[in-house]
Residue frames as a rotation matrix with the C-alpha (Angstrom) as fourth column:
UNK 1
0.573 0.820 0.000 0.00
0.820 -0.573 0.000 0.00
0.000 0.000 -1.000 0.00
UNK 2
-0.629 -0.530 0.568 1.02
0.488 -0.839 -0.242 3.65
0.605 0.125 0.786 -0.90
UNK 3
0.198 0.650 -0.734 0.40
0.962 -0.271 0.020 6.34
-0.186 -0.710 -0.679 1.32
UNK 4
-0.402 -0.349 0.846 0.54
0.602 -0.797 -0.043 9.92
0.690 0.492 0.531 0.01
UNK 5
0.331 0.411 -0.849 -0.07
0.938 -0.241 0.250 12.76
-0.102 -0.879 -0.465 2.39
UNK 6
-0.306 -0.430 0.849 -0.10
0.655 -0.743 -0.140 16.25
0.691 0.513 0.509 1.18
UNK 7
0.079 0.277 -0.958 -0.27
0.859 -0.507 -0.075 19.02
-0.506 -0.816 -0.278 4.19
UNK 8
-0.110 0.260 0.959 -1.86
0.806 -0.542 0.239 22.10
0.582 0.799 -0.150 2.55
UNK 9
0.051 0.146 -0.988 -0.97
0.991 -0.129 0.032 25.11
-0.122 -0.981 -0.152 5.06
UNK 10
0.770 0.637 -0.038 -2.29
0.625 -0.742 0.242 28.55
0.126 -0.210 -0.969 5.80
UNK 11
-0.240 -0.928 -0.284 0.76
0.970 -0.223 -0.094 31.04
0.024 -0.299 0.954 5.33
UNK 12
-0.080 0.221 0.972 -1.24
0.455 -0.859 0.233 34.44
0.887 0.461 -0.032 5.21
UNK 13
-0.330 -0.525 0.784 -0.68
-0.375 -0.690 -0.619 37.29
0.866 -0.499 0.031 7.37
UNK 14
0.261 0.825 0.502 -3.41
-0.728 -0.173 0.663 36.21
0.634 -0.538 0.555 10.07
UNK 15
0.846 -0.354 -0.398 -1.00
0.397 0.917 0.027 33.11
0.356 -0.181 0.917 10.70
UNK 16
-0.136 -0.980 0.143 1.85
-0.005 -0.144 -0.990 35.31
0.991 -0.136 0.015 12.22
UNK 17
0.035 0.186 0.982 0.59
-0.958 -0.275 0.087 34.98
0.286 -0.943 0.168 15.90
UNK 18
0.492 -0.400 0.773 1.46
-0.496 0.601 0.627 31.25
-0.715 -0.692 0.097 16.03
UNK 19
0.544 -0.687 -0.482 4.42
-0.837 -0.405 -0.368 31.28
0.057 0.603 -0.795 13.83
UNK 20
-0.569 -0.819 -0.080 6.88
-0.685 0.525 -0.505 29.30
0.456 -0.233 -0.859 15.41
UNK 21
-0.074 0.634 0.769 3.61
-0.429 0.676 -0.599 26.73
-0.900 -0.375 0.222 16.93
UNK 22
0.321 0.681 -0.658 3.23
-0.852 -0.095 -0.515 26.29
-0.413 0.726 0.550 13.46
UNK 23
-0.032 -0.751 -0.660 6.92
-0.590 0.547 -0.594 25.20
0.807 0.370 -0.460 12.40
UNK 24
-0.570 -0.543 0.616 6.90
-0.740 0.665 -0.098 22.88
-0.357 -0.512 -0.781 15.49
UNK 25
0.273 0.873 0.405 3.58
-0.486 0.488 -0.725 21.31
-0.830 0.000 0.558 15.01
UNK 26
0.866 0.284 -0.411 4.71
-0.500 0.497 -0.709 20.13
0.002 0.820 0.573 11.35
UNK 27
-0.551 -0.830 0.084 8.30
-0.699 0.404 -0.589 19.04
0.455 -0.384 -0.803 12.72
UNK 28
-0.434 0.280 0.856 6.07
-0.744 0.423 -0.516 17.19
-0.507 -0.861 0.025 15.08
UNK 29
0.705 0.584 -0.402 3.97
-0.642 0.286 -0.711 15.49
-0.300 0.760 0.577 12.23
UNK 30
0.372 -0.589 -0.717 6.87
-0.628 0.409 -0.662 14.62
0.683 0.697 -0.218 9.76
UNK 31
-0.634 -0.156 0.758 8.51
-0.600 0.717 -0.354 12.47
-0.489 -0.679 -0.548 13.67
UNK 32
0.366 0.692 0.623 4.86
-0.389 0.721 -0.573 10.77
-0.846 -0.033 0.533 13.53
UNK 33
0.906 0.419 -0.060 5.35
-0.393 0.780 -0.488 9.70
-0.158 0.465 0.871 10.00
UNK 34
-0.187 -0.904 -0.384 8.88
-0.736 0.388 -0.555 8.51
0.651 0.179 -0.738 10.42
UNK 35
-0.681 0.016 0.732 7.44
-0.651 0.446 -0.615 6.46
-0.337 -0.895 -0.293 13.01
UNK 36
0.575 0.760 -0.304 4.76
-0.776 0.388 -0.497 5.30
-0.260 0.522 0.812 10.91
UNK 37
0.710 0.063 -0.701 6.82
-0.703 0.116 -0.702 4.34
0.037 0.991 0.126 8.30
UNK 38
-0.427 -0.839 -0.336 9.16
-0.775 0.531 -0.343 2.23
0.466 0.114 -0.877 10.28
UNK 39
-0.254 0.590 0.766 6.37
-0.569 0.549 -0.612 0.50
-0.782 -0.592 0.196 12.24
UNK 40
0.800 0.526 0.289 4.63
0.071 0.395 -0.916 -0.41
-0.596 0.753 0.278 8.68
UNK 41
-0.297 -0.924 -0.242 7.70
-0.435 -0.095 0.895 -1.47
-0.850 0.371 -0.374 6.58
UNK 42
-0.545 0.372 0.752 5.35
0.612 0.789 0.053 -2.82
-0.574 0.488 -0.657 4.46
UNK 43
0.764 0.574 -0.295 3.70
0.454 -0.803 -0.386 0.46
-0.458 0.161 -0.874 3.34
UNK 44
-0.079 -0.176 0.981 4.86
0.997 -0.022 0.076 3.20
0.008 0.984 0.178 1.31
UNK 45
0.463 0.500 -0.731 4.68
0.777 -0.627 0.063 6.60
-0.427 -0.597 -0.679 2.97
UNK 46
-0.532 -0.483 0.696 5.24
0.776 -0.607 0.172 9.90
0.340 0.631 0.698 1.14
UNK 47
-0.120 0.215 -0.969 4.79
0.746 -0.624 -0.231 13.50
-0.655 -0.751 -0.085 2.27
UNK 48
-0.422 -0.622 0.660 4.15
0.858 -0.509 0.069 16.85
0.293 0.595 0.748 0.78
UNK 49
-0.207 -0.366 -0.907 4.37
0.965 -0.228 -0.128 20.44
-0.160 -0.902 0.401 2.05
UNK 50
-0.474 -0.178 0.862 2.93
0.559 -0.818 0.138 23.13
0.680 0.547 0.487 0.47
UNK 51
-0.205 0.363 -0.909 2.00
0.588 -0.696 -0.411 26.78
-0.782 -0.619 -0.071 2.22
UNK 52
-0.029 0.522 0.853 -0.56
0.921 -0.318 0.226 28.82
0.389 0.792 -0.471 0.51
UNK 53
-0.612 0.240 -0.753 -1.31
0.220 -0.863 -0.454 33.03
-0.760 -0.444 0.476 0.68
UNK 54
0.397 0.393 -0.829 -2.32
-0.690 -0.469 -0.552 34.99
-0.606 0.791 0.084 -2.31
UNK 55
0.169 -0.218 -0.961 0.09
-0.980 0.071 -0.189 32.40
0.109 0.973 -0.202 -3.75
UNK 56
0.949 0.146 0.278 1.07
-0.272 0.825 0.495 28.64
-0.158 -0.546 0.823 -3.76
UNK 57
0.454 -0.779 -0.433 4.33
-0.865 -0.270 -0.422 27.08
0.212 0.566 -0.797 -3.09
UNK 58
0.670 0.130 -0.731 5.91
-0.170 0.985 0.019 23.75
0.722 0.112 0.682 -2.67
UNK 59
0.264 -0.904 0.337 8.32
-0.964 -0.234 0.129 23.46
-0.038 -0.359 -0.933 -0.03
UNK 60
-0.578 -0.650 0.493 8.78
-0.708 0.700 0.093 19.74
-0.405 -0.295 -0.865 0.02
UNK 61
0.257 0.738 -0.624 7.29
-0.959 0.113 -0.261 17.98
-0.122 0.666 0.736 -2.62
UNK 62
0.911 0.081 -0.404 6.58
-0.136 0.985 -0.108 13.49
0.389 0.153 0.908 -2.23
UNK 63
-0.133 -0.968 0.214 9.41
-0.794 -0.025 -0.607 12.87
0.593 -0.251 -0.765 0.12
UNK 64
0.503 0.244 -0.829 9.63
0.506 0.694 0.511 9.72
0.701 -0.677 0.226 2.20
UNK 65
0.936 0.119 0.332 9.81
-0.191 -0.618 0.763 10.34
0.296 -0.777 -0.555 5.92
UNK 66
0.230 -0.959 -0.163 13.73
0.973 0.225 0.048 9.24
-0.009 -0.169 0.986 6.22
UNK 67
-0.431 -0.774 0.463 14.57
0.901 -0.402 0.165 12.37
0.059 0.488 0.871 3.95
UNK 68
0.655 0.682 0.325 11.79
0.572 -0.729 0.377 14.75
0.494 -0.060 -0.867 5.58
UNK 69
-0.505 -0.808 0.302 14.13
0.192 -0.447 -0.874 18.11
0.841 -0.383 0.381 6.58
UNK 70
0.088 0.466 -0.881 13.26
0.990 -0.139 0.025 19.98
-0.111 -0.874 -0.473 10.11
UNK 71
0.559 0.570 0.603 11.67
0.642 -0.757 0.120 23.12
0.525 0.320 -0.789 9.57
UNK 72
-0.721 -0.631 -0.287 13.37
0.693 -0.638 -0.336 26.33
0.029 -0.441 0.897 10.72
UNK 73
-0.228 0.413 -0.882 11.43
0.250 -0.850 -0.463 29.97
-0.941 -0.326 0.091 11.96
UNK 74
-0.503 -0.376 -0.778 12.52
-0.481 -0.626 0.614 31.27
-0.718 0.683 0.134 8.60
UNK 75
-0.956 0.275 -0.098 10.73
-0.020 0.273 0.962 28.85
0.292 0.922 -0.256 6.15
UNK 76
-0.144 0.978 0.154 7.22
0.870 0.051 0.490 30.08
0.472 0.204 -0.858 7.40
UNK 77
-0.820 -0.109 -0.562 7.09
0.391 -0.823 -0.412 33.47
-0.418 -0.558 0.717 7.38
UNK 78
-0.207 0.965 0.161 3.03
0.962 0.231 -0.149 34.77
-0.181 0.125 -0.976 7.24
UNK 79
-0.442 0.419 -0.793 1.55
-0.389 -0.886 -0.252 37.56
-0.808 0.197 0.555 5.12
UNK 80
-0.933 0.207 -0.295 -0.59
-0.258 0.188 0.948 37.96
0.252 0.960 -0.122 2.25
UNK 81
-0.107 0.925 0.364 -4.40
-0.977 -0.031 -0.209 36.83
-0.182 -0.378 0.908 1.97
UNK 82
-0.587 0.391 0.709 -6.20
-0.226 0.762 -0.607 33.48
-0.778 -0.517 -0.359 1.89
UNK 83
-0.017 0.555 -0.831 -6.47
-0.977 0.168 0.132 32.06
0.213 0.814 0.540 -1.84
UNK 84
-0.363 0.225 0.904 -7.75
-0.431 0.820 -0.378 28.77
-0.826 -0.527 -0.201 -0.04
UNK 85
0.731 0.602 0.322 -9.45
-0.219 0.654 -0.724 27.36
-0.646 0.459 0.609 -3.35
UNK 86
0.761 -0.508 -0.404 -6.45
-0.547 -0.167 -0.820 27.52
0.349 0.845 -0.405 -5.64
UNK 87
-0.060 -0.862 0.504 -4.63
-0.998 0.068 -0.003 26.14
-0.032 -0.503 -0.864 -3.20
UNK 88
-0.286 0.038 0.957 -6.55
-0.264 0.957 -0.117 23.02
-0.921 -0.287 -0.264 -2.86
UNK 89
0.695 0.603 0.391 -7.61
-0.086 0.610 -0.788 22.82
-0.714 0.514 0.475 -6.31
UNK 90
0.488 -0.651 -0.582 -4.40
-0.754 0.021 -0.656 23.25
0.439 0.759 -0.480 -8.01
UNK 91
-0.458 -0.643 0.614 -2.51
-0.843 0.534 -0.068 20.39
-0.284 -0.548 -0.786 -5.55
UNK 92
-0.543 -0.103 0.833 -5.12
-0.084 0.994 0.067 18.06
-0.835 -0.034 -0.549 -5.89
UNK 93
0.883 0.417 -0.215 -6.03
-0.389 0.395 -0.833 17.82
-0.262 0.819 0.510 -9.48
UNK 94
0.120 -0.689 -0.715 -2.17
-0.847 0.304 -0.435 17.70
0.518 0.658 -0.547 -10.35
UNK 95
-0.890 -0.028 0.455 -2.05
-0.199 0.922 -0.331 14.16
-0.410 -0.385 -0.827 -7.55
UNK 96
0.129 0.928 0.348 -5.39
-0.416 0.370 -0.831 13.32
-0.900 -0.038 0.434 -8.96
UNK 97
0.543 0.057 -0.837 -3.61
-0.836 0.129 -0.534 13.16
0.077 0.990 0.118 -12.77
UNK 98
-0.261 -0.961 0.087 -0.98
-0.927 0.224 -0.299 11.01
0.268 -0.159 -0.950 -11.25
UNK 99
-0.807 -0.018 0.591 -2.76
-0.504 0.543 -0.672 8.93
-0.309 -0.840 -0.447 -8.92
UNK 100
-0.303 0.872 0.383 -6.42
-0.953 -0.281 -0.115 8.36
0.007 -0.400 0.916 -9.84
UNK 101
0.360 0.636 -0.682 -6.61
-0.507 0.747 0.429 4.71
0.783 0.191 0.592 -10.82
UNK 102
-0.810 -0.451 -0.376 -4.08
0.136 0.480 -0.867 3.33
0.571 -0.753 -0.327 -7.62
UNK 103
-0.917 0.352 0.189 -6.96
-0.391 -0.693 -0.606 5.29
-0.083 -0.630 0.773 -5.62
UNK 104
-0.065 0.982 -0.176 -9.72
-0.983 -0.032 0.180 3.67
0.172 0.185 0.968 -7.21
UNK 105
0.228 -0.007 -0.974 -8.50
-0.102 0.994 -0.031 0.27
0.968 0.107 0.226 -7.28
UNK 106
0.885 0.404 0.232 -7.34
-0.270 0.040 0.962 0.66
0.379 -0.914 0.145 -3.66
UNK 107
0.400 -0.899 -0.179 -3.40
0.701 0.426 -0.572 0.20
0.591 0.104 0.800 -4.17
UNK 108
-0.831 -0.510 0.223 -3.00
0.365 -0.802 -0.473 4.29
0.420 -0.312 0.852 -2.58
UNK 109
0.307 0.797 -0.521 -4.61
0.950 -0.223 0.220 6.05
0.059 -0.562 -0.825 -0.30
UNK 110
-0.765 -0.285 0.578 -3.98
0.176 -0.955 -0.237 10.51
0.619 -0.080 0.781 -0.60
UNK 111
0.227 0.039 -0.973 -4.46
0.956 -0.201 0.215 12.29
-0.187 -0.979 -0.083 2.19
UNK 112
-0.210 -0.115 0.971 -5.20
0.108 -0.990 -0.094 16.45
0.972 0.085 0.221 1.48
UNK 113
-0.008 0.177 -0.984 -4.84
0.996 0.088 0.007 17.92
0.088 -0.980 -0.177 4.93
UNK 114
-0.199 -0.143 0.969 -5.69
0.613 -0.790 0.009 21.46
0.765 0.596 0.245 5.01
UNK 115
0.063 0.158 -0.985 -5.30
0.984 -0.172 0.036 23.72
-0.164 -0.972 -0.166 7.84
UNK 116
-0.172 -0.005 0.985 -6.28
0.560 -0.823 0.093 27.55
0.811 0.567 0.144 7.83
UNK 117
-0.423 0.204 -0.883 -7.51
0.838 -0.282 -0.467 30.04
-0.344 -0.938 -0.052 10.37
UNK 118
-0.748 -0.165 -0.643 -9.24
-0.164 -0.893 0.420 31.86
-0.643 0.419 0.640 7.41
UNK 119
0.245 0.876 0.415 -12.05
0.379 0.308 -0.873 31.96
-0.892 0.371 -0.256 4.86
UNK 120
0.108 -0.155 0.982 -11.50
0.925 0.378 -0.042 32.22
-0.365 0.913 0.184 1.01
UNK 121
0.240 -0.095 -0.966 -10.08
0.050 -0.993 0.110 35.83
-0.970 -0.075 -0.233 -0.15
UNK 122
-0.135 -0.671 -0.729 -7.86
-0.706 -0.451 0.546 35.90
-0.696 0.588 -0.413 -3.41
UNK 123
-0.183 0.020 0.983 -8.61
0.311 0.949 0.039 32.92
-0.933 0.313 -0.180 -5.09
UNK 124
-0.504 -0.006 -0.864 -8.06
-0.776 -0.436 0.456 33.34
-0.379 0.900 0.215 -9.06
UNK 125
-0.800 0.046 -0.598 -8.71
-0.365 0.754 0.547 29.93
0.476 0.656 -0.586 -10.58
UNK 126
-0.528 0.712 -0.462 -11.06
0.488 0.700 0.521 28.30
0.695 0.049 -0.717 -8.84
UNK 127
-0.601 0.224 0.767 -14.20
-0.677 -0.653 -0.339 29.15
0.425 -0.723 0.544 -7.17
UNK 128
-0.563 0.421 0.711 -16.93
-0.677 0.259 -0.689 27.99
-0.475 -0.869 0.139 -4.79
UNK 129
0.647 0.733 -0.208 -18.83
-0.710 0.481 -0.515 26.18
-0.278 0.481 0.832 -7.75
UNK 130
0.642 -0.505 -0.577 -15.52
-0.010 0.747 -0.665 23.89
0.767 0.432 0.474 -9.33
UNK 131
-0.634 -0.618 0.465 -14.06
-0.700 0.203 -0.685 23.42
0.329 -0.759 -0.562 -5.93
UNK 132
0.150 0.746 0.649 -17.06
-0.925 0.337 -0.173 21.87
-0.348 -0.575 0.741 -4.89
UNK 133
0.620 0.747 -0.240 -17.13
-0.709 0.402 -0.580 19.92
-0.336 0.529 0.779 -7.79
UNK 134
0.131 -0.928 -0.349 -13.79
-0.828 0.091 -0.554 18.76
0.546 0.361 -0.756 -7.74
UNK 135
-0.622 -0.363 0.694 -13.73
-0.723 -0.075 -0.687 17.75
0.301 -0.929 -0.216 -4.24
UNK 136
0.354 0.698 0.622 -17.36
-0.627 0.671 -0.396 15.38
-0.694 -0.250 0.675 -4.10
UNK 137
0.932 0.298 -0.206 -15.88
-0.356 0.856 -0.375 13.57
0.065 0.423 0.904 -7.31
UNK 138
-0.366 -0.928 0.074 -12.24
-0.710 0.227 -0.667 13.31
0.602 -0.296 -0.741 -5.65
UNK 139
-0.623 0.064 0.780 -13.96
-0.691 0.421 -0.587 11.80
-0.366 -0.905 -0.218 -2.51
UNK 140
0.853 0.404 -0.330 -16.57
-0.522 0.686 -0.507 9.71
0.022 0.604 0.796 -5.03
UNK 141
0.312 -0.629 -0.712 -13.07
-0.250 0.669 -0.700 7.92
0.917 0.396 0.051 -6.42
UNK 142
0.670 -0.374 -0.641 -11.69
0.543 0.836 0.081 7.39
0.506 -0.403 0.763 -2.97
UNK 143
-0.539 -0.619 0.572 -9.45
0.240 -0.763 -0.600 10.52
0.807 -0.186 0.560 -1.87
UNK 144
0.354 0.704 -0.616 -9.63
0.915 -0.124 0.385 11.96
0.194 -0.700 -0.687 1.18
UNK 145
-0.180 -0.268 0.947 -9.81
-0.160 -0.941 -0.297 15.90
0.971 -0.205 0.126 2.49
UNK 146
-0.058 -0.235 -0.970 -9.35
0.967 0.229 -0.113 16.72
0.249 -0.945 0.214 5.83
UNK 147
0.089 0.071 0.993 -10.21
0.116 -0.991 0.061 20.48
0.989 0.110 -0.097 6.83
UNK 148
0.000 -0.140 -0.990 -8.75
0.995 -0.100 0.014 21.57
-0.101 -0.985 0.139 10.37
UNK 149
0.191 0.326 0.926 -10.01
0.131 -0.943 0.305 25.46
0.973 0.063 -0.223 10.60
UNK 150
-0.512 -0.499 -0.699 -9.20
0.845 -0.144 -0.515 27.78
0.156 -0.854 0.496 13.47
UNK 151
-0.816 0.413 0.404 -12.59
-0.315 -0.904 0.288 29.51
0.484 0.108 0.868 13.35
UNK 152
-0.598 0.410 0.689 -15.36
-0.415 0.577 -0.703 28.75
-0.686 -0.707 -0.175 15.03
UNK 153
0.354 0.775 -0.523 -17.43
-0.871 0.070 -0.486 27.71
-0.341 0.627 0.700 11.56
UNK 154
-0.228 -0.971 -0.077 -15.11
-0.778 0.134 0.614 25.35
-0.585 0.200 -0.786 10.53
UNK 155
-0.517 0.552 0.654 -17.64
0.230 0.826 -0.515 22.62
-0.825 -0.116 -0.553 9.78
UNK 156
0.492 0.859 0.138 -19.57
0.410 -0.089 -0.908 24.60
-0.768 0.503 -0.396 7.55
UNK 157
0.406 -0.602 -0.688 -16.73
-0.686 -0.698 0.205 25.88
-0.604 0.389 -0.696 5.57
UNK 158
-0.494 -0.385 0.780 -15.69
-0.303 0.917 0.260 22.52
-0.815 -0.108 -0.570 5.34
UNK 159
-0.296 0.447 0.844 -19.17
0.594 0.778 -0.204 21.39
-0.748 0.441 -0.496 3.91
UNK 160
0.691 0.636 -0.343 -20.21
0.076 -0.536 -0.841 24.01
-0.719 0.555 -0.418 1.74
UNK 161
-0.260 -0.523 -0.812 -17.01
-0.946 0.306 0.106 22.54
0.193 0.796 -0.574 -0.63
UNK 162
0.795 0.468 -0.386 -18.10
-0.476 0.876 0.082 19.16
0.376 0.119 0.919 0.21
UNK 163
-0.562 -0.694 0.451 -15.49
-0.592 -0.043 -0.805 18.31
0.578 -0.719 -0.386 2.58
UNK 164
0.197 0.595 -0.779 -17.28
0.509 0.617 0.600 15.43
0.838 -0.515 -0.182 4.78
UNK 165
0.600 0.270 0.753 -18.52
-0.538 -0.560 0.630 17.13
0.592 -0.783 -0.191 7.91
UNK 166
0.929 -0.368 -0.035 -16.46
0.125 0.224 0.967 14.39
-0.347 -0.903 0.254 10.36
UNK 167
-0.033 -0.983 0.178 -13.06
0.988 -0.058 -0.141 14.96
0.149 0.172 0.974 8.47
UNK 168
0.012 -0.195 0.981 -13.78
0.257 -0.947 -0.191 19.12
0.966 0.255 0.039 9.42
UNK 169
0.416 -0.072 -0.906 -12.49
0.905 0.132 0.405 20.03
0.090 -0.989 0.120 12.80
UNK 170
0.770 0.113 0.628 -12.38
-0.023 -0.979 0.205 23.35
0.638 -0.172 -0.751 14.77
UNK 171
0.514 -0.166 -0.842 -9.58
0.795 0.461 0.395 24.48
0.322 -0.872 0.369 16.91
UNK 172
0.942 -0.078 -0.325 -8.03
0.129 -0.811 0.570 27.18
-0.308 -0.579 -0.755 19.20
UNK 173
0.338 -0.931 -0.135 -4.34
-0.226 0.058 -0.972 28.40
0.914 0.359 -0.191 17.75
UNK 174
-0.315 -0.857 0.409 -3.22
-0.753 -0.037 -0.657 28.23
0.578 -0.515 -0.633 21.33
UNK 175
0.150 0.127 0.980 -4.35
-0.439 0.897 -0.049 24.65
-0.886 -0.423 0.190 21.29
UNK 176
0.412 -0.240 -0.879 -2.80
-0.891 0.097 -0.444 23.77
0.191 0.966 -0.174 17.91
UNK 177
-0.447 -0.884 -0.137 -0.28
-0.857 0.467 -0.219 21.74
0.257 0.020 -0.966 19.20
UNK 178
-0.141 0.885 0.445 -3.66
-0.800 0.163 -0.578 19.65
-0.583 -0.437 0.685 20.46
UNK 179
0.457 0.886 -0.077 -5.16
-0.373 0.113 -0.921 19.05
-0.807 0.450 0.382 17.55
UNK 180
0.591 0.093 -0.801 -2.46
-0.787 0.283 -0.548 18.25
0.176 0.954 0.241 15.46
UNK 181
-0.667 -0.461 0.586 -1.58
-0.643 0.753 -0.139 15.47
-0.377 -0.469 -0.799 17.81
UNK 182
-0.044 0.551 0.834 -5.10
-0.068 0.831 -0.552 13.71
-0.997 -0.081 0.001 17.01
UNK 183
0.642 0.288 -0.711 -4.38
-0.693 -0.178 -0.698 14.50
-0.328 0.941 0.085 13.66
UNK 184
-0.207 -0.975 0.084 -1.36
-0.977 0.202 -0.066 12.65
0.047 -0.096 -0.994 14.10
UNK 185
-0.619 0.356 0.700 -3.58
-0.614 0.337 -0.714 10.12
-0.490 -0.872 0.010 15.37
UNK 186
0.350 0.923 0.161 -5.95
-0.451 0.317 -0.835 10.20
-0.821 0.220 0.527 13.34
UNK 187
0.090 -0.891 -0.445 -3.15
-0.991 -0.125 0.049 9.33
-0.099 0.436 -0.894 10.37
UNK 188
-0.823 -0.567 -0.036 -1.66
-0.547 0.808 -0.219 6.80
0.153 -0.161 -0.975 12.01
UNK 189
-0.079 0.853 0.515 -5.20
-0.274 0.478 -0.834 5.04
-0.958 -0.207 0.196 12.31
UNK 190
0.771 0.485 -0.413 -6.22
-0.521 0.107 -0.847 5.23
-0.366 0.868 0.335 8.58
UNK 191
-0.510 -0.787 -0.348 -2.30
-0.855 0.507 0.105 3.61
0.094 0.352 -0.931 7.81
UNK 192
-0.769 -0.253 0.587 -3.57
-0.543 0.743 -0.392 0.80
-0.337 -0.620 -0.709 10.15
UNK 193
-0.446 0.885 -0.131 -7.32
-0.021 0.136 0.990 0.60
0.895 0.445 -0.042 8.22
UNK 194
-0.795 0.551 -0.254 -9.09
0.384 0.132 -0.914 1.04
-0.470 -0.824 -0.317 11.66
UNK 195
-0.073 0.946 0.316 -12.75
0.913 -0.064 0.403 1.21
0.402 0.318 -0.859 10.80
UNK 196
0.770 0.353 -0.531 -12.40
0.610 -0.650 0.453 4.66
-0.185 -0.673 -0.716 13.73
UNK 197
-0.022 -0.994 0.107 -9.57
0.936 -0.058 -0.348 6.03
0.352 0.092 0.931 12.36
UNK 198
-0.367 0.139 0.920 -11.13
0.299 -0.919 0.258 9.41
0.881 0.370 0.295 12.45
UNK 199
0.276 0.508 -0.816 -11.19
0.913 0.127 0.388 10.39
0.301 -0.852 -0.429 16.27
UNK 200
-0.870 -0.487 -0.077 -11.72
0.396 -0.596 -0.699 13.83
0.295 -0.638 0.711 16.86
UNK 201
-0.686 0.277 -0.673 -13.52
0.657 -0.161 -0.737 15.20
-0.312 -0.947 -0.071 19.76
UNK 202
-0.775 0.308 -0.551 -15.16
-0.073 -0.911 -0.407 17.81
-0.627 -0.275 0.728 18.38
């Protein structure tokens, strides 16, 4: 089994009050899957990093967790606004050209994890009508989204792209470090095929 796991993160100004929570939290992450990936030597585990504003960029792009680096202060530095559709719809159509029949047949499993603390601003390419649509006939083939929001709507942001309501999960920034433990969690569950993989609280 492949595992692909693409963390899609909030870099716009509103994200400079937990800066340096951020860069641990995903230092903290990339541990988990190095742990994964030596627990399940049988698996396939691959990462990617991208941090969205007005624009998107790759910082680490399908790495296995051996050759994942450790973030520094400096390689997330927040400004700019909050083109949240472009972000997810330009990442996962290009893994969707790559990937879609492993996904259907059940050889890979992608993982879009998307964390903000914002609500769509700048988007160019895609809006609220072909996000949607993207997103119900990703999750139709077998893909999963994940939407961790640091607002208090987060749910409904979530669904109103079609985001399944239990992958969409609220949380406090100065309980980040929380939430992306059970994310951590929740991860390492879906590797394992637990039927509960998905255990958050809220």
């Amino acid at each position: 089994m492949k595992n692909q796991y693409h963390y899609i993160i909030d870099k716009s100004g509103s994200m400079s009050d937990c800066q340096k929570t951020t860069v641990e939290c995903i230092n903290e992450q990339f541990v988990t899957l190095y742990k994964l990936a030596a627990e399940h030597k049988n698996q396939e585990f691959r990462a990617s990093l991208h941090f969205f504003n007005d624009n998107l960029s790759t910082m680490i792009n399908q790495q296995t967790p051996l050759n994942l680096p450790k973030l520094k202060l400096s390689d997330f530095s927040p400004n700019g606004g909050t083109a949240l559709y472009d972000a997810i719809g330009t990442i996962a159509s290009a893994e969707r050209l790559n990937s879609s029949q492993s996904v259907i047949n059940g050889s890979k499993k992608v993982v879009f994890v998307i964390i903000t603390d914002g609500h769509e601003n700048r988007s160019l390419l895609y809006n609220s009508e072909n996000i949607r649509k993207l997103i119900l006939e990703m999750q139709m083939e077998g893909y999963i989204f994940m939407f961790l929001g640091a607002i208090h709507n987060a749910k409904n942001v979530a669904t109103r792209i079609n985001i399944k309501e239990e992958h969409a999960h609220s949380f406090n920034k100065k309980e980040m470090n929380t939430i992306f433990k059970k994310m951590g969690s929740s991860l390492t569950g879906l590797a394992k095929n637990e039927t509960d993989w998905n255990k958050f609280d809220n």
